[in-house]
C-alpha positions as CSV (number, residue, x, y, z in Angstrom):
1,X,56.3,17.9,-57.6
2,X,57.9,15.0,-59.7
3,X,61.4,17.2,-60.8
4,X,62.9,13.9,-62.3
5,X,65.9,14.4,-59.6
6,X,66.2,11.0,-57.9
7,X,69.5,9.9,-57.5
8,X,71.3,13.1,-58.8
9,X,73.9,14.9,-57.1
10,X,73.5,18.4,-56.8
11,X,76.2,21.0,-55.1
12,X,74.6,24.2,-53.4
13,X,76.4,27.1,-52.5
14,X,74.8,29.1,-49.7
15,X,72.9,25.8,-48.9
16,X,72.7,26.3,-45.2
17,X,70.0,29.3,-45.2
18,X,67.6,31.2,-47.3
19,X,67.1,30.2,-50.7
20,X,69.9,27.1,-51.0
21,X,68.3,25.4,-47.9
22,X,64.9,25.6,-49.6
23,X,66.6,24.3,-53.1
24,X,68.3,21.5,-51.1
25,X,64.8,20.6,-49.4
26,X,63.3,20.2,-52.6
27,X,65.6,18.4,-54.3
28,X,65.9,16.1,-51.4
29,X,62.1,15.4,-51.7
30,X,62.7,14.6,-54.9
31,X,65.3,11.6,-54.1
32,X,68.6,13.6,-55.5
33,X,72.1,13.8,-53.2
34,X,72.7,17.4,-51.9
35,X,75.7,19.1,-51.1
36,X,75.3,21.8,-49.4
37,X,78.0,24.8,-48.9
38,X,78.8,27.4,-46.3
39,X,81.4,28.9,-44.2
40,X,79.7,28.7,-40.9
41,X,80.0,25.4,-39.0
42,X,77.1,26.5,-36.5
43,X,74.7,27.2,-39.8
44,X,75.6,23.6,-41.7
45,X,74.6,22.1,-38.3
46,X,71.3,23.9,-37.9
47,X,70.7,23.3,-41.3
48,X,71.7,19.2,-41.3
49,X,69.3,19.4,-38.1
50,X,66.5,21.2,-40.4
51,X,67.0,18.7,-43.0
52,X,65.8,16.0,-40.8
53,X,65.3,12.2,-41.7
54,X,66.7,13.0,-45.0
55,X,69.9,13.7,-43.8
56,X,71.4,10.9,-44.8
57,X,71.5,12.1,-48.4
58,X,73.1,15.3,-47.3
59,X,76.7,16.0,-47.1
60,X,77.8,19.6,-45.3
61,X,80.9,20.8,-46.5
62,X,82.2,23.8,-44.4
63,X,84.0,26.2,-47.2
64,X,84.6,29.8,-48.0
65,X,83.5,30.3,-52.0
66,X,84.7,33.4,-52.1
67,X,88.1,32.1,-52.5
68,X,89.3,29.9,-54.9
69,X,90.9,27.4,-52.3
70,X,87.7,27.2,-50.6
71,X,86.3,26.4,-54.3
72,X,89.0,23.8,-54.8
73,X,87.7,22.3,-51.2
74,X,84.4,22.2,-52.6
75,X,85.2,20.1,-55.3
76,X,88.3,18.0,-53.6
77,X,85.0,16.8,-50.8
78,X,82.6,15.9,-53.3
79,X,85.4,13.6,-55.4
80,X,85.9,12.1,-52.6
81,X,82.6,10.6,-51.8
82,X,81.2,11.0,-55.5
83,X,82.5,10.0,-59.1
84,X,80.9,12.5,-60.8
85,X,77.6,16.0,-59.9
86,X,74.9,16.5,-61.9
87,X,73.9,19.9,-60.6
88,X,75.7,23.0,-59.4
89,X,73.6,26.0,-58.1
90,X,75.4,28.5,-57.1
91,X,73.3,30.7,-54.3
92,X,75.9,32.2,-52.3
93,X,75.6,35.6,-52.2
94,X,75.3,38.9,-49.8
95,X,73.7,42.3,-50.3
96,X,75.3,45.5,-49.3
97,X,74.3,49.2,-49.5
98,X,77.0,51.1,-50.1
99,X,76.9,55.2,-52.1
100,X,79.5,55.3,-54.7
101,X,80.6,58.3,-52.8
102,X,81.2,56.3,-49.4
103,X,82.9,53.3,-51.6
104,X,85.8,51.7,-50.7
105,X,88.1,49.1,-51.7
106,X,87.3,46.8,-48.9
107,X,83.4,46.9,-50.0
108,X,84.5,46.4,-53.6
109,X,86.5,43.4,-52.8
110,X,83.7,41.8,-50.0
111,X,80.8,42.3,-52.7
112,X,82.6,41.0,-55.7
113,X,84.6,38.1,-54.7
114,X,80.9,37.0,-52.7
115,X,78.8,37.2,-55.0
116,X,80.8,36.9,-58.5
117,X,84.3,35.5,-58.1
118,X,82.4,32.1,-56.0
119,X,80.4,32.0,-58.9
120,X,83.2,31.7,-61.3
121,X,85.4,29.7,-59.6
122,X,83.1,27.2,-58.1
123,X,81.9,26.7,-62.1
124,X,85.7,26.4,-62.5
125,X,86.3,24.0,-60.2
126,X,83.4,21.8,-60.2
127,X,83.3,21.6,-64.1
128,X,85.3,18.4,-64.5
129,X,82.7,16.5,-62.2
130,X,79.9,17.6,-63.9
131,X,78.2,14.2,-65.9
132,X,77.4,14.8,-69.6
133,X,73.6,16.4,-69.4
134,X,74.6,18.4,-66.2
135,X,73.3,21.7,-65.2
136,X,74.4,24.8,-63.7
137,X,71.8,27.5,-62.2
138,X,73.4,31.0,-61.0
139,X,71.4,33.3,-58.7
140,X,71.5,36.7,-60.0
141,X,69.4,39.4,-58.8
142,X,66.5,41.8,-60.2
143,X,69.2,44.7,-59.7
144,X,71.5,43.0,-62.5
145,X,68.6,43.9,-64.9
146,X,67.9,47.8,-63.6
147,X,69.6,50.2,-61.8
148,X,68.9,50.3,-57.9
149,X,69.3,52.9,-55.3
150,X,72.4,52.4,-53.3
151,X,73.9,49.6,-54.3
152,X,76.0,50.2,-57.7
153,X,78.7,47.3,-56.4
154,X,75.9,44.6,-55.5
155,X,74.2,45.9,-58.7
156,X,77.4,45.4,-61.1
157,X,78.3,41.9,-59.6
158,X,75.0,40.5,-60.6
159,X,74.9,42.1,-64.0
160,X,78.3,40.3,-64.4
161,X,77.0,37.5,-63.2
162,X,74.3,37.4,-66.2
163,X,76.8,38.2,-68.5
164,X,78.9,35.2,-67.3
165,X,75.7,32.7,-67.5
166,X,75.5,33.7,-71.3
167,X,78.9,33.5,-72.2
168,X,79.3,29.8,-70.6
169,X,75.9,28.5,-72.0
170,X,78.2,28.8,-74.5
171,X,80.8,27.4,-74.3
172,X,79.9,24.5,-72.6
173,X,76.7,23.7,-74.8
174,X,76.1,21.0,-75.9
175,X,77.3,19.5,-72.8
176,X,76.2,21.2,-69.9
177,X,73.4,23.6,-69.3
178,X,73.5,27.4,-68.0
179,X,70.9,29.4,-66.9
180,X,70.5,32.2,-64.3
181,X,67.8,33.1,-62.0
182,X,67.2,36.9,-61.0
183,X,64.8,37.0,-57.9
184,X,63.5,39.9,-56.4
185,X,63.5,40.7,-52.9
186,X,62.8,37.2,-50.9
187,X,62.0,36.8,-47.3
188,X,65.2,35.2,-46.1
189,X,67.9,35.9,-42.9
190,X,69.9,38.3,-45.3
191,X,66.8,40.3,-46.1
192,X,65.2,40.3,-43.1
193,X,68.7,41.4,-41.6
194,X,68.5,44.3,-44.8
195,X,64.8,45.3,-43.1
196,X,66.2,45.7,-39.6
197,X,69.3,47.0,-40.2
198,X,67.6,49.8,-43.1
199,X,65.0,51.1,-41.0
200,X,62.2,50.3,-43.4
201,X,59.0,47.9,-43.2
202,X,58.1,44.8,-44.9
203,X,55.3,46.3,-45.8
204,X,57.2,49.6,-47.5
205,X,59.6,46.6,-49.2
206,X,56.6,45.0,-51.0
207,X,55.5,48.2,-52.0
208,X,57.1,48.8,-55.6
209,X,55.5,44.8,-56.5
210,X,53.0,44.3,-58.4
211,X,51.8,41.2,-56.8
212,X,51.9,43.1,-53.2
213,X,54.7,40.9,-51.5
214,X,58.0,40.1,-51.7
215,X,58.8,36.2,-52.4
216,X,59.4,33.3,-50.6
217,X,62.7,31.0,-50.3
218,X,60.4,28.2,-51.1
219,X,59.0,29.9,-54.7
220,X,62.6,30.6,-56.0
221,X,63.8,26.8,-55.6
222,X,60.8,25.6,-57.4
223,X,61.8,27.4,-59.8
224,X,65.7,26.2,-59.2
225,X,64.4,22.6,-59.4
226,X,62.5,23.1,-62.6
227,X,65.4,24.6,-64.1
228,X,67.7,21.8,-63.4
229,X,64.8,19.0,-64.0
230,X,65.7,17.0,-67.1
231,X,62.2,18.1,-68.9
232,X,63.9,21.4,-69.2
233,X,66.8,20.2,-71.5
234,X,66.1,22.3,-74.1
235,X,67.1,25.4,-71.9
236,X,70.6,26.9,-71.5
237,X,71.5,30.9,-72.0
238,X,68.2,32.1,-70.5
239,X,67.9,34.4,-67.8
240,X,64.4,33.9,-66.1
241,X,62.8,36.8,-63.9
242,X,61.2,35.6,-60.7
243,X,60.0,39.0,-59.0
244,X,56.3,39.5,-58.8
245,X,56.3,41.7,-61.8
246,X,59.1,44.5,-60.5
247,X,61.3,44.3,-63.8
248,X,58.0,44.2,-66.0
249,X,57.1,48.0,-65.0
């Protein structure tokens, strides 16, 4: 695919596994400059070793999103070896089942400041870099769209992270775009950690899809990297399903 991404300089949170290593594989094949984010030394290694010969157009930067220091970091690293980013996706993210009976603050405050408050505050903090014409893409979820069983944190912070897409398309239109992605279940380490630690099948997990499967890593950055292409320019505000058909039911 010709995504119109050479020489751009994306920032990927998450970018060490699942869905941001595919997104930073993609866009890498497509000649842009990837940053890619995570707090695990080990995983940005493993994934610098993944990324192969094209390594040399990757820059790891070890950082903890959920905070807003680690947000700042983020941003301080790529001044320092950029002027300015064309692209932030922000992918980092974690699932968690948790009954609203057996809540507690401690699973409030893990869930939220992963999935929502990195999302905020790494728009926050990267905004100033990003060149006129520059995109942001946040990973929401199919469970920010419908209710889910077991899961009425994970569910609110990516219905707030739709919410927060639409209000900053915005704000920051004409300028930069905003979209958000809501994937169904994909086979990455978190899910298949979900599968082993739930008790339940693959097989019983594609069940509820109407296409018979759950995605792949590789499907949801297309999509990522069609997003952010330039021959998308006219899109900012949208919220695009990519689920094999789960919300349409």
């Amino acid at each position: 695919m010709n995504y119109q991404l050479a020489d751009k300089i994306a920032i990927i949170s998450g970018g060490t596994s699942g869905i941001g290593l595919s997104v930073a594989k993609k866009m890498l094949a497509d000649g842009a400059e990837v940053f890619i984010i995570g707090r695990s030394e080990k995983r940005g290694l493993e994934a610098l070793a993944a990324l192969g010969k094209v390594a040399s157009r990757v820059t790891y930067v070890q950082a903890d999103v959920s905070t807003l220091a680690g947000c700042r970091l983020v941003a301080q690293s790529v001044k320092q070896k950029a002027e300015k980013a064309d692209i932030l996706v922000n992918s980092a993210g974690m699932y968690q089942e948790q009954r609203l009976e057996a809540l507690t603050e401690e699973d409030y405050i893990q869930t939220m400041d992963t999935n929502l408050k990195s999302t905020i505050f790494l728009c926050q903090a990267i905004l100033p870099l990003l060149s006129q014409g520059g995109t942001i893409i946040n990973m929401a979820s199919d469970a920010a769209l419908e209710g889910n069983y077991g899961c009425p944190v994970y569910c609110a912070s990516k219905g707030a992270i739709v919410a927060f897409t639409r209000a900053i398309a915005l704000d920051l239109a004409p300028q930069i775009r905003v979209n958000c992605i809501c994937p169904g279940d994909v086979l990455t380490p978190m899910v298949k950690k979900q599968l082993d630690k739930g008790g339940y099948t693959l097989a019983e997990m594609s069940q509820p899809y109407p296409l018979g499967r759950i995605g792949q890593p590789e499907e949801i950055a297309h999509v990522v990297c069609s997003i952010a292409s330039p021959l998308n320019g006219f899109m900012t505000g949208s919220i695009i399903c990519v689920d094999g058909g789960l919300t349409a039911k």
